[in-house]
C-alpha positions as CSV (number, residue, x, y, z in Angstrom):
1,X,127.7,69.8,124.0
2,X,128.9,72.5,121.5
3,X,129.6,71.0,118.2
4,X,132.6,73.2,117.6
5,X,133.6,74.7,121.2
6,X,136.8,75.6,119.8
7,X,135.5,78.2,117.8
8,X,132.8,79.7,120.2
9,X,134.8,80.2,122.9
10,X,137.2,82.1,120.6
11,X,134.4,84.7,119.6
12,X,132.9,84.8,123.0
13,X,136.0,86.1,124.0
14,X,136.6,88.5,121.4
15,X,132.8,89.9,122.9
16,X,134.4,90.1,126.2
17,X,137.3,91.9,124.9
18,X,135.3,94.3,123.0
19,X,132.5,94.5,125.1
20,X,133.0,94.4,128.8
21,X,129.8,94.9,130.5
22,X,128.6,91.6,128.6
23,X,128.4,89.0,131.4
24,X,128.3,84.7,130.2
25,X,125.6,82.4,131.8
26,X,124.8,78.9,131.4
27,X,121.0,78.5,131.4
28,X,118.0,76.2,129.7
29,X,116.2,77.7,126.9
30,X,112.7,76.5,125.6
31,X,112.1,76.7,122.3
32,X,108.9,77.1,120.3
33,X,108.2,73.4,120.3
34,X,108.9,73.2,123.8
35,X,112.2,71.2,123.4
36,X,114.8,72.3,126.1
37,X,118.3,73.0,125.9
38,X,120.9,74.5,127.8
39,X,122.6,77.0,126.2
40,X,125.6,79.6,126.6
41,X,124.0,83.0,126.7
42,X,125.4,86.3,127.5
43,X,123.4,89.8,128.9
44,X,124.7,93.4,128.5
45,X,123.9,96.7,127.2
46,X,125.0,98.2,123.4
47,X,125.8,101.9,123.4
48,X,123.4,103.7,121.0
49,X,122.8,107.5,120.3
50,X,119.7,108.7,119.4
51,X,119.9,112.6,119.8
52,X,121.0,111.3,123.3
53,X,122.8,108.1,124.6
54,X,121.4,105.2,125.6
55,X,122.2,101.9,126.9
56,X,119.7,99.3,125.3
57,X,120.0,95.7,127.6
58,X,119.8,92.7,125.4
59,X,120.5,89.1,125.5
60,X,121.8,86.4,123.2
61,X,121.4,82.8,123.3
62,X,124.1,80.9,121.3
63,X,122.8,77.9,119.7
64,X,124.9,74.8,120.3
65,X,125.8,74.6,116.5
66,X,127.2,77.8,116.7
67,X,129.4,79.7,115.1
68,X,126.9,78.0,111.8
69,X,123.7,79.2,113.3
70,X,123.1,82.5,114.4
71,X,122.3,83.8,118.0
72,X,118.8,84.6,119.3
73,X,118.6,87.7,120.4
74,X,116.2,89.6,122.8
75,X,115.9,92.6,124.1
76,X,116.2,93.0,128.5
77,X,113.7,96.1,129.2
78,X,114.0,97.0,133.2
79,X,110.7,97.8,135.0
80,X,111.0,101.4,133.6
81,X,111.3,100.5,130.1
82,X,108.6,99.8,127.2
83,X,109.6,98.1,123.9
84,X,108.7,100.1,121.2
85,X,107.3,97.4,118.0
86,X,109.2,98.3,115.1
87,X,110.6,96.4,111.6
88,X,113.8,95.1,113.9
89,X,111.8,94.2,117.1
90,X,108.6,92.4,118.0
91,X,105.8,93.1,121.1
92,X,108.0,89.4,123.0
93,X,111.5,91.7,122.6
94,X,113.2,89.3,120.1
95,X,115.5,90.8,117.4
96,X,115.1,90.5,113.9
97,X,117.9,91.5,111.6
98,X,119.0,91.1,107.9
99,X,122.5,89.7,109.4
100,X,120.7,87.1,111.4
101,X,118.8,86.4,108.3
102,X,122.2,86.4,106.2
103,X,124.4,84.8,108.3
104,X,126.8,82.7,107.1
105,X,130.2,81.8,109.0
106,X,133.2,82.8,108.8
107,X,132.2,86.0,107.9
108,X,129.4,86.7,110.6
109,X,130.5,87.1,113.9
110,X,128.8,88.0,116.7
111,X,130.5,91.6,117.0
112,X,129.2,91.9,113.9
113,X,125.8,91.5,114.9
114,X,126.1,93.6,117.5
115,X,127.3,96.6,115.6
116,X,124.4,95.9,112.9
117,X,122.0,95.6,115.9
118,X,123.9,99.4,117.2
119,X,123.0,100.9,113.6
120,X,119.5,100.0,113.7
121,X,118.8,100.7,117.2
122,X,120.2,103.9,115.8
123,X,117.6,104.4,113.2
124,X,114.7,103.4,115.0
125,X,115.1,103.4,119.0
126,X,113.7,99.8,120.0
127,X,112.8,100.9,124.0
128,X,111.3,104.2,125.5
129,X,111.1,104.9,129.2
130,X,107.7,105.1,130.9
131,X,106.5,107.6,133.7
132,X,105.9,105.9,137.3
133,X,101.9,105.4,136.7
134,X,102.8,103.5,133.2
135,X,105.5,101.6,134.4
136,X,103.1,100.0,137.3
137,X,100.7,99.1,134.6
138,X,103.4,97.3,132.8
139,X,104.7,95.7,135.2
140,X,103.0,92.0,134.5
141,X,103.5,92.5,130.5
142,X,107.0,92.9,131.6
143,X,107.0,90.0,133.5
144,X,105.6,88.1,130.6
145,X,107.9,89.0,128.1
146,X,110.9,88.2,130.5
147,X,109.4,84.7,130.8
148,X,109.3,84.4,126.9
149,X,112.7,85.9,126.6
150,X,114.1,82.7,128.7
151,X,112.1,80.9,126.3
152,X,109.1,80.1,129.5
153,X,105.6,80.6,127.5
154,X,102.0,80.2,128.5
155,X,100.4,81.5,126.0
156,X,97.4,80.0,128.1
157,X,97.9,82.1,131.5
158,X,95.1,83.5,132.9
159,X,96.4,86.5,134.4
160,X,94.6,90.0,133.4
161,X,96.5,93.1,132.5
162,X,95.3,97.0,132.1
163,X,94.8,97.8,135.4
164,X,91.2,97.3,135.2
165,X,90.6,100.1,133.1
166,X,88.7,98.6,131.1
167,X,86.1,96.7,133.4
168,X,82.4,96.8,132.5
169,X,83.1,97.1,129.5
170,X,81.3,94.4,127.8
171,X,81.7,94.5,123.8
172,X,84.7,95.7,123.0
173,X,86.5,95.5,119.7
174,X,89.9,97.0,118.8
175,X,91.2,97.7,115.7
176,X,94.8,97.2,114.7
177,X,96.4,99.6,112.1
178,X,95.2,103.9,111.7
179,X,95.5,103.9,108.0
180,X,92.1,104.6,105.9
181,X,91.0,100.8,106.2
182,X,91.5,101.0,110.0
183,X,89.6,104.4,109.9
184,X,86.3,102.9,107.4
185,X,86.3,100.0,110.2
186,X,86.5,101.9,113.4
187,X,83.7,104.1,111.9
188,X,81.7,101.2,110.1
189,X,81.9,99.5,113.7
190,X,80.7,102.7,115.3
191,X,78.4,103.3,113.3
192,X,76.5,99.8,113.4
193,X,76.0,100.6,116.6
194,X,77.0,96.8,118.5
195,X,79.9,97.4,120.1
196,X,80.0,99.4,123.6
197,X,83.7,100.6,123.2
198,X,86.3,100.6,119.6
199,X,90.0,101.5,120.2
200,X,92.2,102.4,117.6
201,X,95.3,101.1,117.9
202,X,97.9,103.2,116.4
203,X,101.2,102.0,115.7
204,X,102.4,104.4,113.8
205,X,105.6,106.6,114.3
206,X,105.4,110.4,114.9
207,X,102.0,113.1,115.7
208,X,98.7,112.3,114.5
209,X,98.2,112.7,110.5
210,X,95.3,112.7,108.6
211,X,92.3,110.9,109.3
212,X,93.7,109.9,112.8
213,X,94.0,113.8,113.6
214,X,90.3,114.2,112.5
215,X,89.5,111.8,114.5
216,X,91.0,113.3,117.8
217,X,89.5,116.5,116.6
218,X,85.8,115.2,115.8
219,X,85.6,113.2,118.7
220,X,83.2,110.1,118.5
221,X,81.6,108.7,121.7
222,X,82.9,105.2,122.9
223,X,86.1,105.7,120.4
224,X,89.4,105.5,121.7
225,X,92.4,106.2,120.0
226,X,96.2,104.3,121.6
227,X,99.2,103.4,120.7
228,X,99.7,101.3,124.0
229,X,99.0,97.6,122.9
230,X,97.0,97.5,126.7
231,X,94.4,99.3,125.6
232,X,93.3,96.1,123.5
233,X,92.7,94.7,126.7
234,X,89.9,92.0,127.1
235,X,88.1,92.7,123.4
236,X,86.1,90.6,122.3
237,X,87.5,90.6,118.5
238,X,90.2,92.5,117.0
239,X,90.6,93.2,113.6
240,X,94.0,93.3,112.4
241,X,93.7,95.9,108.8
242,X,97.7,96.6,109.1
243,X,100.1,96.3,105.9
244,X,103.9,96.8,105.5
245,X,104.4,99.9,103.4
246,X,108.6,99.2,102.7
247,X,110.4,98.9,99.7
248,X,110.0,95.3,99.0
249,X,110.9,94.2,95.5
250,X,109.1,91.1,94.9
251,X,105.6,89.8,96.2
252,X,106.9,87.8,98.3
253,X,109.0,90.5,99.8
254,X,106.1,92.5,100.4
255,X,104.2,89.3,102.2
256,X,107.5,88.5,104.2
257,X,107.5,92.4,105.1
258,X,104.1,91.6,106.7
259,X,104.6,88.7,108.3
260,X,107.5,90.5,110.6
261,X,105.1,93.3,111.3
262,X,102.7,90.9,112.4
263,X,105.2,89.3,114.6
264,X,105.4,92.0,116.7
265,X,101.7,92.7,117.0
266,X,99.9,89.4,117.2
267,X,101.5,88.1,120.3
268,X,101.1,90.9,122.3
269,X,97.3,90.9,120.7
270,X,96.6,87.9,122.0
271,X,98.3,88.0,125.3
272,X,95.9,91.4,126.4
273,X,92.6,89.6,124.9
274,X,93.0,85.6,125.3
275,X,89.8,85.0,124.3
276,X,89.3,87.5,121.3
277,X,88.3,86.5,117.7
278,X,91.2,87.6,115.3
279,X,89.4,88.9,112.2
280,X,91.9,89.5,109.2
281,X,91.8,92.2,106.7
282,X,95.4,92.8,106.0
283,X,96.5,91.3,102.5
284,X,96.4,88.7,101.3
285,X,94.0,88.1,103.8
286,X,94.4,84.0,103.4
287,X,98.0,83.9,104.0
288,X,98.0,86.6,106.8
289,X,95.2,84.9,108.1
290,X,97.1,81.6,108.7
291,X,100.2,83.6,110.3
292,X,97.9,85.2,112.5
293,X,96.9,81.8,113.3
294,X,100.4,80.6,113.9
295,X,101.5,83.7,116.2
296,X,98.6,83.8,118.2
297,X,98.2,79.8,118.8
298,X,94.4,80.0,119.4
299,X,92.3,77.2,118.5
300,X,91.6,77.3,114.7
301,X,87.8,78.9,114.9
302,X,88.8,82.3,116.5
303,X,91.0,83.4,114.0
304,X,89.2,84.3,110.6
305,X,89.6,86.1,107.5
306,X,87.4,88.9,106.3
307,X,87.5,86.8,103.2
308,X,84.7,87.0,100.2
309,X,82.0,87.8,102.5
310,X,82.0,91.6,100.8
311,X,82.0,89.9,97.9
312,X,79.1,87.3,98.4
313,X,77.0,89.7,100.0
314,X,77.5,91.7,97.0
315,X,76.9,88.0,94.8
316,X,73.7,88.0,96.4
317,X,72.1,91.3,96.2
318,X,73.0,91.2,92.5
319,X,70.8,88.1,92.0
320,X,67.9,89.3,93.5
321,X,67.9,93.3,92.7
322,X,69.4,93.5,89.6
323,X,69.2,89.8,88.0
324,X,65.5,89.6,89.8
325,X,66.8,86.0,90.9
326,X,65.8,85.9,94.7
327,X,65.6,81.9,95.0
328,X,69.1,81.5,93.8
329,X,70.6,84.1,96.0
330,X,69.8,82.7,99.5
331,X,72.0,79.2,98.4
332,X,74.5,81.4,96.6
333,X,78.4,82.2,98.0
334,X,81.6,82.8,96.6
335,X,84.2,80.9,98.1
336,X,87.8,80.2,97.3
337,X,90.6,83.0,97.9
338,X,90.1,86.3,97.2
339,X,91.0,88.0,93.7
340,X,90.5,86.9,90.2
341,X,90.7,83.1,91.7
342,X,86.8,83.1,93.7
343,X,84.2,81.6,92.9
344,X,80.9,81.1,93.0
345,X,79.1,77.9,94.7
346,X,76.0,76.9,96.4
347,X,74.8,75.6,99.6
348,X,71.5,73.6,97.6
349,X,71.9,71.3,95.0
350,X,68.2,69.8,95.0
351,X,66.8,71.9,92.2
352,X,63.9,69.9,90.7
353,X,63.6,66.2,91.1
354,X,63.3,65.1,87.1
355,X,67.0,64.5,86.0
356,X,66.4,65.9,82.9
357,X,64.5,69.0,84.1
358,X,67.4,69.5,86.9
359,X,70.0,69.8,84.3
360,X,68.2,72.5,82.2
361,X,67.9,74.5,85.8
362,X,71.3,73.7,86.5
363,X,72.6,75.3,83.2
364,X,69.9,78.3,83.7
365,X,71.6,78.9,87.3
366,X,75.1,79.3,85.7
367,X,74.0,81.8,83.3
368,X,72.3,83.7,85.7
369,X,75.6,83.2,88.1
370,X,77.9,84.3,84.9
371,X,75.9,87.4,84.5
372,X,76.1,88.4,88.3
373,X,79.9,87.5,87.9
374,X,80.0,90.1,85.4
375,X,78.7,92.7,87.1
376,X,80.6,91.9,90.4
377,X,84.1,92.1,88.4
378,X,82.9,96.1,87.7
379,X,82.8,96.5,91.7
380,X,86.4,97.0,93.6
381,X,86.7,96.9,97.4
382,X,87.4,100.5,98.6
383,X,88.5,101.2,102.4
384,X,85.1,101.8,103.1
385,X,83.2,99.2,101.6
386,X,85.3,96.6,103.6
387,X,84.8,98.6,107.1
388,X,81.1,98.0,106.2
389,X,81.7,94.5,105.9
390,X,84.1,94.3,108.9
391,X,81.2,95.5,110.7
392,X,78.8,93.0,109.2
393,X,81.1,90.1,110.4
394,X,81.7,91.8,114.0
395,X,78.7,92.3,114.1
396,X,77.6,88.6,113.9
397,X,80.4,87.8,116.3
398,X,79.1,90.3,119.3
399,X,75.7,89.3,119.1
400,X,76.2,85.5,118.7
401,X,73.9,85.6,115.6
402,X,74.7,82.2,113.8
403,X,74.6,83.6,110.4
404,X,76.6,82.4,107.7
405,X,79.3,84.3,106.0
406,X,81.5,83.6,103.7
407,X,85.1,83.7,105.5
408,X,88.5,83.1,105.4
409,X,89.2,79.7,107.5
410,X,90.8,76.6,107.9
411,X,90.0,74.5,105.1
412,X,91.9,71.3,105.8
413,X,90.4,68.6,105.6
414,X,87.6,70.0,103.2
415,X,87.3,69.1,99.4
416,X,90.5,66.8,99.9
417,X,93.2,70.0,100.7
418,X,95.5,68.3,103.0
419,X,97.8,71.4,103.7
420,X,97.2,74.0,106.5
421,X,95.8,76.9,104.3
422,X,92.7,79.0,105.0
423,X,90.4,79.5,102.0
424,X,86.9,81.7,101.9
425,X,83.7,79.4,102.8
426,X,80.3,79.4,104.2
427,X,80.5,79.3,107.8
428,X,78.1,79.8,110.8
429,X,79.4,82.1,113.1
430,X,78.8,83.0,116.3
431,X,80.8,84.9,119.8
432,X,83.9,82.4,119.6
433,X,83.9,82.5,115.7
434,X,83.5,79.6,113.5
435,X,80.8,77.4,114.8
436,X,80.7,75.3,112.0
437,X,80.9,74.8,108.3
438,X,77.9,74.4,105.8
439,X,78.3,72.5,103.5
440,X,78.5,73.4,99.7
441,X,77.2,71.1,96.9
442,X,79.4,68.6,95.3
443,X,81.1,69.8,91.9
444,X,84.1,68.6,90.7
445,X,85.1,71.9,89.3
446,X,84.6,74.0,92.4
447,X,86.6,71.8,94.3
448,X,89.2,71.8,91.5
449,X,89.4,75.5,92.0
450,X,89.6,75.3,95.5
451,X,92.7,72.4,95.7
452,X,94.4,74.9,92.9
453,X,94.2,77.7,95.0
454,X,95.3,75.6,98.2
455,X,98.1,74.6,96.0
456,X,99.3,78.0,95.5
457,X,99.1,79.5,98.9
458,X,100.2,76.5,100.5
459,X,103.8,76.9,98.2
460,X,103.8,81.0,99.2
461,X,103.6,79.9,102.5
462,X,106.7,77.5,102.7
463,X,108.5,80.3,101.5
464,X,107.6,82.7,104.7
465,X,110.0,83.1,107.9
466,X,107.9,82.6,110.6
């Protein structure tokens, strides 16, 4: 069934040759769409020194239109072994590497690979060993990855993992990421007072610095600081405030740059806490919102972006406190994508019933709208500020309080976007997220906006590797 067998078997031999340990297996591989195949695979260990050497197990599956497509590539932790999430590797074990990304025959070859995979193995060590006590706790996650890694998923398995560490504990939240927006949230969450437990989830390299260090010093009751992804076990949302910090060139460099860090984080996310709410406040929150959605493969409501509800909560209290306009504020939102692109929009169009007279309060509205515009360009969004409104949106979630926010969300099917983007808009939420969508007054211009900006983030996000 290889297209040019020829050619494989050559190089497969050439691995033999220069690797012996490798050993060559016949078996079926599931893909994402859950098309089977059977492929030619081989399992071994690549020599790597890192102060010490080590032998890191991996295994690569060799598409049938190879040597024009390159391998997929896992990593084969034993029962003593951890991966360790980096740029190269995600939480499942698969491999991620500029030559996979670049390849291009003749001149990629799978010893090739394998050397690249050697150098950065090299730079950042993709598996640590674990003492006795946290290899028995990691014995089902391990299990679970080796499923994935012959391409078996169930993303829908019921099984439980943490060792019940974590029982009784009934509002939980975790939040992804230890720089200062991680920090404002976990103490934002605190702080509001809904939640009986927030982890920290540190994934960070090295000892403690800065504000995670004060944190470990200045303990806070019911905080808990990890960089074990189990320790996210059974919340009931996480918030995901992580953002690539590499030396990406182009915008879309930096966005791709996140979208493999999330690939290494979101699965594992969602395999600890099956029925979490993903809230997003990485940027852009509407594009990492949908690949959050995409990784995690929960059903469109539980995964939502922090969106423009800082900024509609901010909308509002403008109106009434400083612009004295209280009847206005409790239909008014600002929806769209975050950025110089929102906008404002109501949820009440039934302003007086005289034609004439509703057009004179219509145009009264928008000046009062474009004044609280104004003033709301004057306000950025510091760490802080959005922790607050993290915990605003948690908050909501925990307590099942059906109040509407302005979030990030699916928006297809609304205001004729046909495309699988999520966009800011008023939506009720609840303990498994979106309940439902209220709905905004007809005008053609909002929705103008609002198909533009699908428009836009829809193209950036045919450009993404997923």
């Amino acid at each position: 069934q290889y297209k040019f067998r020829d050619l494989t078997i050559e190089e497969l031999k050439n691995v033999s040759e220069t690797y012996p340990n490798f050993t060559f297996s016949m078996n079926t591989y599931t893909f994402k769409d859950g098309s089977q195949k059977d492929l030619l695979n081989f399992s071994g260990t690549v020599p790597v020194k890192y102060g010490n050497s080590y032998n890191i197990p991996v295994r690569l599956w060799i598409l049938d239109s190879h040597p024009f497509a390159p391998p997929i590539c896992f990593l084969k932790p034993t029962l003593n072994m951890s991966i360790s999430v980096g740029k190269h590797v995600d939480a499942r074990g698969r491999i991620y590497l500029p030559y996979l990304q670049n390849w291009s025959h003749p001149k990629s070859t799978v010893i090739g690979l394998i050397k690249e995979m050697i150098a950065k193995f090299e730079e950042e060590l993709p598996l640590y060993s674990l003492s006795s006590s946290d290899a028995a706790r990691q014995t089902e996650l391990l299990s679970y990855i080796a499923k994935i890694t012959e391409g078996e998923t169930d993303m829908k398995s019921k099984s439980k993992t943490g060792g019940g560490k974590n029982e009784g504990c009934c509002n939980k939240i975790t939040v992804v990421g230890a720089g200062d927006l991680g920090i404002a949230c976990v103490l934002a969450v605190a702080a509001k007072g809904a939640t009986d437990k927030v982890v920290l989830l540190d994934l960070s390299e090295g000892a403690a610095k800065g504000g995670i260090m004060d944190l470990e010093i200045f303990a806070l009751p019911n905080v808990e600081i990890s960089k074990d992804f189990s320790a996210s076990a059974d919340s009931k949302v996480v918030v995901l405030t992580v953002n690539s910090l590499g030396n990406a060139q182009t915008y879309l460099d930096v966005i791709q740059s996140n979208v493999d860090l999330f690939r290494g984080i979101v699965p594992a996310i969602s395999h600890y806490s099956q029925n979490t709410v993903l809230l997003v406040a990485s940027h852009p929150v509407e594009v990492m919102t949908y690949v959050s959605w995409k990784l995690s493969a929960f059903p469109k409501g539980r995964v939502i972006g922090v969106g423009a509800n800082l900024d509609t909560e901010r909308f509002q209290y403008i109106l009434t406190n400083l612009l004295k306009a209280e009847v206005l504020a409790k239909d008014a939102w600002i929806i769209g994508e975050q950025g110089e692109d929102k906008v404002p929009s109501w949820t009440s169009c039934n302003l007086v019933a005289n034609q004439t007279e509703a057009m004179a309060a219509r145009n009264s509205r928008e000046k009062v709208a474009n004044r609280a515009m104004e003033v709301l360009k004057g306000k950025g969004q510091r760490s802080w500020s959005v922790g607050l409104s993290v915990a605003d949106l948690t908050d909501s979630i925990l307590k099942d309080k059906r109040k509407v926010h302005s979030v990030s969300t699916l928006a297809k099917g609304c205001y004729n976007i046909n495309s699988e983007v999520f966009l800011s808009l008023p939506c009720i939420l609840g303990s498994n997220g979106v309940i439902e969508m209220v709905k905004l007054e007809e005008d053609p211009l909002v929705q103008e906006k609002l198909q533009s900006s699908a428009g836009s983030i829809h193209d950036l996000q045919q450009q993404l590797k997923l």
